[in-house]
C-alpha positions, -999 to +999 in steps of 0.1 A: +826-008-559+816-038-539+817-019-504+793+010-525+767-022-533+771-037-500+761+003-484+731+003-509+718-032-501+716-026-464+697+009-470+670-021-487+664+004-518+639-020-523+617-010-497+616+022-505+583+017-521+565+020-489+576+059-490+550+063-520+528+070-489+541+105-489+520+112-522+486+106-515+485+143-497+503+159-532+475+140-553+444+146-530+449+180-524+451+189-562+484+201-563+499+177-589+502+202-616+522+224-596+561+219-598+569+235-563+544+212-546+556+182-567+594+191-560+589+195-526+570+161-526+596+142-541+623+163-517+603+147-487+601+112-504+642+116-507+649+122-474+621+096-459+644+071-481+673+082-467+661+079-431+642+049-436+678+034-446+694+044-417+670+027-398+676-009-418+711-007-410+707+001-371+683-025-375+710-050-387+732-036-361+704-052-334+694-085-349+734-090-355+738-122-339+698-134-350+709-125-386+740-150-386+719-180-378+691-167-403+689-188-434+689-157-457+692-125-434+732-142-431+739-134-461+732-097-451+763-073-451+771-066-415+760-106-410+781-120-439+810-096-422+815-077-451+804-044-434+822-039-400+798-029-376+822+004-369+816+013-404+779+007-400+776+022-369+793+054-388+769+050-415+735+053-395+747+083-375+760+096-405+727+092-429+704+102-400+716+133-389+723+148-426+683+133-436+667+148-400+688+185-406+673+185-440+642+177-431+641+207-413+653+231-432+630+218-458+593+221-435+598+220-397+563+206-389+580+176-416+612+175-396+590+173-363+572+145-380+608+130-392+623+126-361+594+113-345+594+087-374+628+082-365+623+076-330+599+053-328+617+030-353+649+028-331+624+018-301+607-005-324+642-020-339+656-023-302+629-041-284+591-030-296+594-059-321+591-084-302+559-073-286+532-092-302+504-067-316+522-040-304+547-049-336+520-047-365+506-013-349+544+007-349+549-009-385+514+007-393+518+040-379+546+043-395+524+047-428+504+068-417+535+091-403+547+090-440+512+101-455+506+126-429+546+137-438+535+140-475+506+167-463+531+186-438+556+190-465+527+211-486+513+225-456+483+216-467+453+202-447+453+163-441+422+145-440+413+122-415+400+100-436+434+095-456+447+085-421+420+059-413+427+041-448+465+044-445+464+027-416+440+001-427+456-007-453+489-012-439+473-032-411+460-051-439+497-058-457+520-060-422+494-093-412+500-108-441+534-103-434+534-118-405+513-147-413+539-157-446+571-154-416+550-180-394+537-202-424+577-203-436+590-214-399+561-237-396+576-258-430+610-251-418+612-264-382+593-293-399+618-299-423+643-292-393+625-318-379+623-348-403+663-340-418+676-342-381+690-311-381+679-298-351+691-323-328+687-303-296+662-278-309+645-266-338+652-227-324+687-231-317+688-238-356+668-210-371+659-178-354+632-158-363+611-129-347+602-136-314+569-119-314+558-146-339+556-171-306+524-155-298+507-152-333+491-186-344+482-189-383+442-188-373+443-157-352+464-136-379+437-150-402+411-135-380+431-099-376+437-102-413+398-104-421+387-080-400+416-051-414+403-062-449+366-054-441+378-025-424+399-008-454+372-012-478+344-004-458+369+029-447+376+037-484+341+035-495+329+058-469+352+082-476+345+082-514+308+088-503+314+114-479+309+149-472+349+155-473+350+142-504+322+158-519+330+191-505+366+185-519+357+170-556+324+181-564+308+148-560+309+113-559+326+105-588+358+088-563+333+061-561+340+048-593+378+037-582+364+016-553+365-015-575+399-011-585+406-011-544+384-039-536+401-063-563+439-050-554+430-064-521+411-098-528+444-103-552+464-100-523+447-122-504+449-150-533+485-140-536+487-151-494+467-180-496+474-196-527+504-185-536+523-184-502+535-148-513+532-115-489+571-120-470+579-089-486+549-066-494+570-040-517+587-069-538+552-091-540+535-054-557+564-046-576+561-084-592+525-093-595+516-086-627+478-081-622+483-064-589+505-038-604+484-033-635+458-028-610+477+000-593+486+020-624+446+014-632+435+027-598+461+058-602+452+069-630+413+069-629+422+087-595+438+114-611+414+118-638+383+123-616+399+147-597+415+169-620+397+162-653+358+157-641 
């Protein structure tokens, strides 16, 4: 039972709220009432979450020896030694060739778009990470792979406009990521610092991305600002636009645009304030007012376009 708990907490079931992306496409093409849509929807979020977990554990796998001298990620199964790395290794293959076959067999243009998920996360897990910039961008595409895998799926038509917020969005969230990973090994190697622990250096002690070397506090601020203009100025374009219009019969999408703009100025306070945004999913899931806000923005989405 313990090796079973140990499998699930490396798959980080926890993260598998970033596959929600694959939904947008089922609610935004009007298909939501329909069960074979909806069922192949939620067949496509399945197997996202079962590739997606095959890509934590290889990523494990990589960051091995980082992960041991991390002052939580060592307490991670294949760290803490509790998963051999044979067994993991036996996993990944195992989980990603059974989730890319059925991807396949359930939409090839969604198995195409699979693998190529899968591809660029095994690049990205080997050595793409520690690019700065570069590392944000392959997190972020990878959103708008799992929206655009959402409208493949249905074989319906994916707007480009779905795309430009997607990755806007996530833009938005991986930043602030970023920006809570430096602010925490800023107060650490302090710490490190003023306890003596580091004696020879404060990055032999605790090792953390490498990328982050090359991010400073003010210019994630100033990446972080500009995605946040971008995503609401990108949402409220599209609500306005001829797409939309065309699509809906009107504005009406308009009316959700506050819902979007305070999600995001919560997330910001949440950042700032609160020193939250290390883990996007679990800061969402746990907020409250930001979650309340989601449901809110949901459901006033679905109502305008399948009600009005």
């Amino acid at each position: 039972m313990r090796i079973l708990k140990d499998i699930l907490r490396m798959m980080r079931p926890h993260q598998w709220v970033k596959n929600l992306f694959i939904f947008p496409a089922l609610i935004f093409s009007r298909h939501l009432m329909q069960p074979e849509y909806v069922l192949k929807s939620f067949a496509a979020f399945g197997l996202f979450c079962l590739i997606s977990g095959a890509i934590y554990i290889f990523n494990d796998l990589m960051d091995y020896d980082e992960d041991r001298h991390h002052p939580t990620k060592r307490l991670r199964p294949i760290a803490a030694g509790r998963i051999s790395k044979w067994l993991a290794w036996a996993l990944f293959a195992s989980f990603s060739i059974f989730g890319l076959v059925m991807s396949y067999f359930l939409n090839l243009g969604f198995g195409l778009i699979a693998t190529f998920y899968f591809i660029i996360n095994v690049l990205y897990s080997s050595y793409l990470k520690r690019i700065a910039i570069i590392d944000v961008l392959i997190v972020s595409i990878g959103f708008v792979i799992r929206a655009a895998a959402g409208g493949l799926v249905l074989s319906v038509e994916i707007s480009p406009w779905l795309l430009v917020c997607t990755i806007l969005l996530a833009l938005f969230l991986v930043l602030a990521k970023r920006r809570h990973e430096l602010t925490v090994l800023d107060e650490r190697t302090r710490m490190l610092i003023e306890l003596s622990l580091a004696v020879e250096s404060p990055g032999k002690a605790f090792k953390y991305r490498r990328s982050l070397d090359d991010y400073s506090t003010y210019f994630l601020d100033q990446m972080i600002a500009v995605s946040t203009a971008s995503t609401l100025m990108a949402y409220i374009l599209y609500t306005l636009s001829d797409d939309a219009i065309h699509k809906f019969g009107g504005t009406k999408l308009v009316y959700t645009v506050p819902f979007v703009i305070y999600g995001i100025f919560r997330y910001l306070y949440l950042i700032h304030l609160k020193k939250e945004g290390g883990n996007p999913s679990r800061t969402m899931m746990n907020d409250i007012p930001l979650l309340a806000n989601i449901v809110l923005w949901g459901i006033s989405t679905v109502i305008i376009l399948y009600v009005f």
